[in-house]
C-alpha positions as CSV (number, residue, x, y, z in Angstrom):
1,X,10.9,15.0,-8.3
2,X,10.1,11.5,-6.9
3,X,6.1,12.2,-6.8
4,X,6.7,12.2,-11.1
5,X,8.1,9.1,-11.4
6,X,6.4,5.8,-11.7
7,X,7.0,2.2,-11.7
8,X,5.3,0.1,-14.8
9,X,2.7,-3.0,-13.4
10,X,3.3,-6.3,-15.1
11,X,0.2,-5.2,-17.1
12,X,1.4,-2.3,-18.2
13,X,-0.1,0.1,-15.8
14,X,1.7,2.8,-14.7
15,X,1.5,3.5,-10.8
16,X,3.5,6.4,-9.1
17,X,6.5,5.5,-7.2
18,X,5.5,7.1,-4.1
19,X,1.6,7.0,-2.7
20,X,-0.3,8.7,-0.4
21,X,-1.7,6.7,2.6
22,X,-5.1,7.3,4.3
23,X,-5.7,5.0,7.1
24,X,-6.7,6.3,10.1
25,X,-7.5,9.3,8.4
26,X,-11.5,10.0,7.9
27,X,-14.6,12.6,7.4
28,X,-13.3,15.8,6.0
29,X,-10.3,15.5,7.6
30,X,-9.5,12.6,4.8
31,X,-10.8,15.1,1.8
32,X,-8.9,18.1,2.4
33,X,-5.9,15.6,3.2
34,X,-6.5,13.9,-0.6
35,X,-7.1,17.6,-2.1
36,X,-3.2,18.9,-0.5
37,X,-1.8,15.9,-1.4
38,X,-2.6,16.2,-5.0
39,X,-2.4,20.1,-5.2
40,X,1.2,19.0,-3.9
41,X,1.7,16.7,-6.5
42,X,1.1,13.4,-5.4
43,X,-0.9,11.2,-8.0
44,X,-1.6,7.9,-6.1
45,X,-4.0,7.8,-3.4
46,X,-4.2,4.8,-0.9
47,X,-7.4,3.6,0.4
48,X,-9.9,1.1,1.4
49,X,-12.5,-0.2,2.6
50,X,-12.3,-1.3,6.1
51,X,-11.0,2.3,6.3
52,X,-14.2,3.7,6.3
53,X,-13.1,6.7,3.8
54,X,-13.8,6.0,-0.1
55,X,-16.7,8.7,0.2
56,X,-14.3,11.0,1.3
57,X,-10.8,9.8,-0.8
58,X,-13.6,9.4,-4.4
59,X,-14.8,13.5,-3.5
60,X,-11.0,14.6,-2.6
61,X,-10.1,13.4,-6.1
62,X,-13.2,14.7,-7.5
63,X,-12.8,18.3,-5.7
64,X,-8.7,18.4,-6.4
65,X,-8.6,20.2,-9.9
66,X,-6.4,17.6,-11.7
67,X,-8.1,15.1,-14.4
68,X,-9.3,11.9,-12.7
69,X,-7.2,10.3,-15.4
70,X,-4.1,11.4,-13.5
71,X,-4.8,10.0,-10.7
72,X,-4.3,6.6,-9.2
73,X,-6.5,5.6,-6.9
74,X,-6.4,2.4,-4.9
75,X,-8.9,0.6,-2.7
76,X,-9.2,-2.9,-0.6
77,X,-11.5,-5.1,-0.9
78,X,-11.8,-5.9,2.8
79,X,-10.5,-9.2,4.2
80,X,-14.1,-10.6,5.3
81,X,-15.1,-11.4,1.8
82,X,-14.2,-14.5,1.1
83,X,-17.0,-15.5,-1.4
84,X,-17.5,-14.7,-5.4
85,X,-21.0,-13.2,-4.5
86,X,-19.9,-11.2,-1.4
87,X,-16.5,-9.9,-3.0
88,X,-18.9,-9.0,-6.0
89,X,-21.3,-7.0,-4.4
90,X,-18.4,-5.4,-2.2
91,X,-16.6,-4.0,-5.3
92,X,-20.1,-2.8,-6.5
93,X,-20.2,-0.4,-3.0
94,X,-16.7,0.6,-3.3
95,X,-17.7,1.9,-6.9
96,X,-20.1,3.7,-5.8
97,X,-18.7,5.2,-2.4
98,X,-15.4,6.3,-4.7
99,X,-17.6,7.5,-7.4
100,X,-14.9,8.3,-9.6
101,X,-15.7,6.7,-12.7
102,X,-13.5,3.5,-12.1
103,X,-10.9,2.2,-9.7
104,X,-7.1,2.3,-10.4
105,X,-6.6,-0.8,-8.6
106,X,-8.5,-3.0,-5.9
107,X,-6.2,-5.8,-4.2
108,X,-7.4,-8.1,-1.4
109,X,-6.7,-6.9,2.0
110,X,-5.8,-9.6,3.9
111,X,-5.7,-13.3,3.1
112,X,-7.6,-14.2,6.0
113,X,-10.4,-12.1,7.6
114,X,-9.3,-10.0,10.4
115,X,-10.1,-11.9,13.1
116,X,-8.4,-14.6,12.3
117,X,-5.2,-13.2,10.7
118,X,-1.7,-15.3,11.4
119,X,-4.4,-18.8,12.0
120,X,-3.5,-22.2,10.2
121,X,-6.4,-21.4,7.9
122,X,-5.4,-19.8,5.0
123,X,-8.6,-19.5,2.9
124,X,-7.5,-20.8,-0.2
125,X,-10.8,-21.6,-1.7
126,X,-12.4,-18.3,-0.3
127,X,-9.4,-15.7,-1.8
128,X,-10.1,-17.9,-5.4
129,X,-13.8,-16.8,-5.0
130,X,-12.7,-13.2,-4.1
131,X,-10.2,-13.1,-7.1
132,X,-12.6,-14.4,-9.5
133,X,-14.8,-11.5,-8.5
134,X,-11.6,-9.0,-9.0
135,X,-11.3,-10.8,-12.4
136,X,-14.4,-10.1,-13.5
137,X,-14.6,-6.3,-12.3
138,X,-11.3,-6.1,-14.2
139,X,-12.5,-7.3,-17.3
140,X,-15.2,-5.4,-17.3
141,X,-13.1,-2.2,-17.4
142,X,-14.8,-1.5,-13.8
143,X,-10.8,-1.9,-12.4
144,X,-7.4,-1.1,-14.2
145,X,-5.4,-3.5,-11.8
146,X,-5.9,-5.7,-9.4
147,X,-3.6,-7.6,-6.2
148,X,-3.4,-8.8,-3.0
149,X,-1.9,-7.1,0.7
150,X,-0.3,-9.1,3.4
151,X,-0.6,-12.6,1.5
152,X,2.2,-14.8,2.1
153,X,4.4,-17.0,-0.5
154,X,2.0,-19.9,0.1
155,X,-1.2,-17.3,-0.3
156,X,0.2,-15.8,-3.7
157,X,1.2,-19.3,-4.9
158,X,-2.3,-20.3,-4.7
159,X,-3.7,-17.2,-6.6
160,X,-1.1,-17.7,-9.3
161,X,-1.9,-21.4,-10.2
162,X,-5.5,-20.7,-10.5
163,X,-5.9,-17.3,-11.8
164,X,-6.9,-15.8,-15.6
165,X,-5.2,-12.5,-14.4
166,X,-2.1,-12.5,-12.1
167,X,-1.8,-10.2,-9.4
168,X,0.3,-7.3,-10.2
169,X,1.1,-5.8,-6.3
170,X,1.4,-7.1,-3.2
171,X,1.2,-4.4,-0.4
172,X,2.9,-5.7,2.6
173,X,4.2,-4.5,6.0
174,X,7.8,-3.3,4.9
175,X,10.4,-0.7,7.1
176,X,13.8,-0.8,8.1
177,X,14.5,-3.6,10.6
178,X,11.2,-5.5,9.3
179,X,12.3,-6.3,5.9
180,X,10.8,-9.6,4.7
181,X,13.6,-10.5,2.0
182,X,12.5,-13.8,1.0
183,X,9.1,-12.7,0.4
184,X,10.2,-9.3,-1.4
185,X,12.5,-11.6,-3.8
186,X,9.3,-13.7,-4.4
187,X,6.5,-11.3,-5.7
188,X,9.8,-9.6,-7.5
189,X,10.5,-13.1,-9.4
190,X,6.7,-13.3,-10.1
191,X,7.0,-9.6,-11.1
192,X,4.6,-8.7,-8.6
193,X,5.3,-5.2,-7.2
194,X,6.1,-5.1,-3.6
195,X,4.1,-2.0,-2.1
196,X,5.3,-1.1,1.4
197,X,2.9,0.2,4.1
198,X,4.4,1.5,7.3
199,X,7.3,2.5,5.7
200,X,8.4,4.3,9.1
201,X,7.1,1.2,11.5
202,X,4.2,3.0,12.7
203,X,6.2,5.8,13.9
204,X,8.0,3.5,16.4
205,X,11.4,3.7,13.8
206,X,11.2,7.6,15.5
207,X,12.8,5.8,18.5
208,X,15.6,4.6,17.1
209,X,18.9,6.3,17.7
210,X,20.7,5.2,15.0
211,X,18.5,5.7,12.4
212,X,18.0,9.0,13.6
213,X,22.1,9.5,13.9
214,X,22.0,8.4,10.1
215,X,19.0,10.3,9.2
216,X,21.2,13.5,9.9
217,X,24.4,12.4,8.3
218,X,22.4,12.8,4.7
219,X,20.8,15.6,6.4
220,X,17.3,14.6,6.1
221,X,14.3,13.6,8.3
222,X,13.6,10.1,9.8
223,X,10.8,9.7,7.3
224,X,12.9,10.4,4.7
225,X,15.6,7.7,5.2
226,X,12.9,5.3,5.6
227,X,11.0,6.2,2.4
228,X,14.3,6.8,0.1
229,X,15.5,2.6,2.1
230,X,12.1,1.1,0.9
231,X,12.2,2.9,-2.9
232,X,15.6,1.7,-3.1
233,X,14.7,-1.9,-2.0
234,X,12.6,-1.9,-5.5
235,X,9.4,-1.1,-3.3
236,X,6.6,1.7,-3.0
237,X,6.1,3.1,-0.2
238,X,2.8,4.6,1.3
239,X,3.1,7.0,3.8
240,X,0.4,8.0,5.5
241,X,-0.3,11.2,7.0
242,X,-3.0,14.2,6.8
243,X,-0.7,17.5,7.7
244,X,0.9,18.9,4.6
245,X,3.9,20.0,5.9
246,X,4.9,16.0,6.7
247,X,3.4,15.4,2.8
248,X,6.3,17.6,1.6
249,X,8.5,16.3,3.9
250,X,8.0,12.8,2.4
251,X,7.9,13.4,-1.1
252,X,11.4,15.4,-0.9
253,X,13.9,12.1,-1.2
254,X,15.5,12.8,-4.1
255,X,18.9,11.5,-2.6
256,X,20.9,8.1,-2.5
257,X,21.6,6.1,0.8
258,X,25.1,4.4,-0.2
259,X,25.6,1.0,-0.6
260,X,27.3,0.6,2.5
261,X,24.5,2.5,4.4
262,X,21.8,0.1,3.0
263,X,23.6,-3.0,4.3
264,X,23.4,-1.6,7.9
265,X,19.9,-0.3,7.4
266,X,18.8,-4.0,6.3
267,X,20.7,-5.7,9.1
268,X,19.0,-3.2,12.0
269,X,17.6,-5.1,15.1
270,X,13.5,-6.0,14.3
271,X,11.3,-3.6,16.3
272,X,10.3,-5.6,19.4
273,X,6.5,-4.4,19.3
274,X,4.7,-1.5,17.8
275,X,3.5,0.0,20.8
276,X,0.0,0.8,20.7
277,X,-0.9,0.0,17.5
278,X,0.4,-4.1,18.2
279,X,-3.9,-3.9,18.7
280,X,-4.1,-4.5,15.0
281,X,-3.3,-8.1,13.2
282,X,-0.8,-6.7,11.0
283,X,1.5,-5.4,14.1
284,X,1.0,-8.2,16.3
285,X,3.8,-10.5,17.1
C-alpha cells in the first residue's frame, strides 16, 4: 500500500510518500480528521502555523492510538518571521501548541511574508535569520528536519551557500498542467525533496475533461490520477481533505500511468485561474 512506503531525506529521515494535508481544516473538525487519517493508515500529517490548527493536528496525533514515533508530523514556520529572534520564539509556540514531544519537520512557509509574496524583494538576509533559528531547533533535537515551501531557485540558492544544515524539502505548488520542471530538476540535483501541495489544483483539475476522460481509462478517480502523476514525477503529494471516504480514495493509487500517458499529462494546458481560491498568493497569477 502506498500510505507504507516512504521516501529517505538527504539526512536520512524517513518521510511517508503520501501526506495528509490540513489547511483549511480547523477546531475539532481538524482532530477527528488527523485521528481517521491515521486509524486509516496514513503516518504523515501536514500542518502549520498560519493554519491556525497545531493544537488540534498535536491532540489528533496524541488521541490516534499509534506511537508518536510513527508519526510524521510537519509544521510551517509562518512566512512573517523573517528575524533569528522572531523565528525563534515562533518555533518555541509551535512546540508547544503541537505538544507532541518534538516536530518531524518545520520548513519556512514562504520566502517572502504574505503580503508581499511574487515582489522584487526576496528577503535574503531575513530567510538566513529564520534558517539559523531552524538550525538551532534542529540541533537541539527540538526538530528531525527542516526546509523551505514555495522558495524559488534563487531563494534556495541563497539558503544553500550560507547554511550549516541544507534544506531537505521543498513543498511547492505542483499538479498536472502546473508542473514547474526546471525548478523540480533543481531541489532534485540539490537532493532536496520536492513535496507537492495542491496536487489536484485546488479542485479546479475536477473541470477538466480530459483528465477526467483519462481518469476512467485506468478506472480511477480524478484524485487519483493526480496523486499517482505527482508520485511518479519523484514528488509527495499532500492532499488535503477532512471526509474519510476521499482519505481512502487518495491513498488507493497503487497503479502505473504509462509512459505515454505521463507525457500528455505533463504537456496539459496551465489552469487559467483557480477560481476562488486565486484570493491567496500562492494561486494568484
Amino acid at each position: 500500500m502506498m500510505l507504507q512506503e516512504t521516501y529517505t531525506l538527504a539526512n536520512g529521515v524517513s518521510i511517508p510518500k503520501l501526506g495528509l494535508g490540513t489547511w483549511m481544516i480547523t477546531g475539532p473538525d481538524c482532530e477527528q480528521a488527523v485521528i481517521e487519517a491515521i486509524k486509516m493508515g496514513y503516518r504523515h500529517i501536514d500542518s502549520a502555523q498560519d493554519y491556525g490548527n497545531e493544537v488540534e493536528v498535536g491532540a489528533g496525533v496524541r488521541n490516534s492510538g499509534v506511537d508518536r514515533k510513527d508519526i510524521f508530523v510537519t509544521t510551517k514556520l509562518a512566512a512573517q518571521y523573517k528575524t533569528y529572534e522572531g523565528a525563534k520564539a515562533a518555533i518555541e509556540e509551535s512546540l508547544q501548541r503541537l505538544d507532541i514531544d518534538y516536530i518531524d519537520m518545520v520548513i519556512i512557509h514562504s520566502p517572502q511574508p504574505w503580503g508581499e509574496f511574487g515582489g522584487n524583494d526576496r528577503f535574503a538576509e531575513g530567510n538566513l535569520a529564520a534558517w539559523r533559528a531552524l538550525e538551532e531547533a534542529h540541533d537541539a533535537g527540538k526538530i528531525r528536519a527542516i526546509g523551505l515551501s514555495n522558495f524559488q531557485q534563487a531563494d534556495v540558492e541563497n539558503i544553500l551557500a550560507n547554511c550549516k544544515v541544507k534544506p531537505v524539502v521543498n513543498q511547492i505548488l505542483a499538479h498536472i498542467s502546473n508542473t514547474p520542471f526546471d525548478l523540480i530538476n533543481y531541489c532534485n540535483d540539490k537532493d532536496i525533496l520536492v513535496e507537492a501541495y495542491s496536487p489536484v489544483g485546488h479542485g479546479e483539475l475536477f473541470k477538466n475533461g480530459a483528465i477526467a476522460d483519462m481518469a476512467a481509462k485506468y478506472g480511477v478517480s480524478v484524485p487519483q490520477l493526480c496523486i499517482r502523476y505527482c508520485l511518479q514525477l519523484g514528488t509527495l503529494p499532500l492532499p488535503k481533505t477532512a471526509n474519510p471516504d476521499h482519505m481512502k480514495n487518495n491513498a488507493d493509487v497503487d497503479f502505473e500511468i504509462s509512459a505515454d500517458d505521463m507525457k500528455v499529462l505533463t504537456r496539459m494546458e496551465e489552469i487559467a485561474d483557480y477560481g476562488e481560491a486565486s484570493m491567496f498568493p500562492v494561486y494568484s497569477k
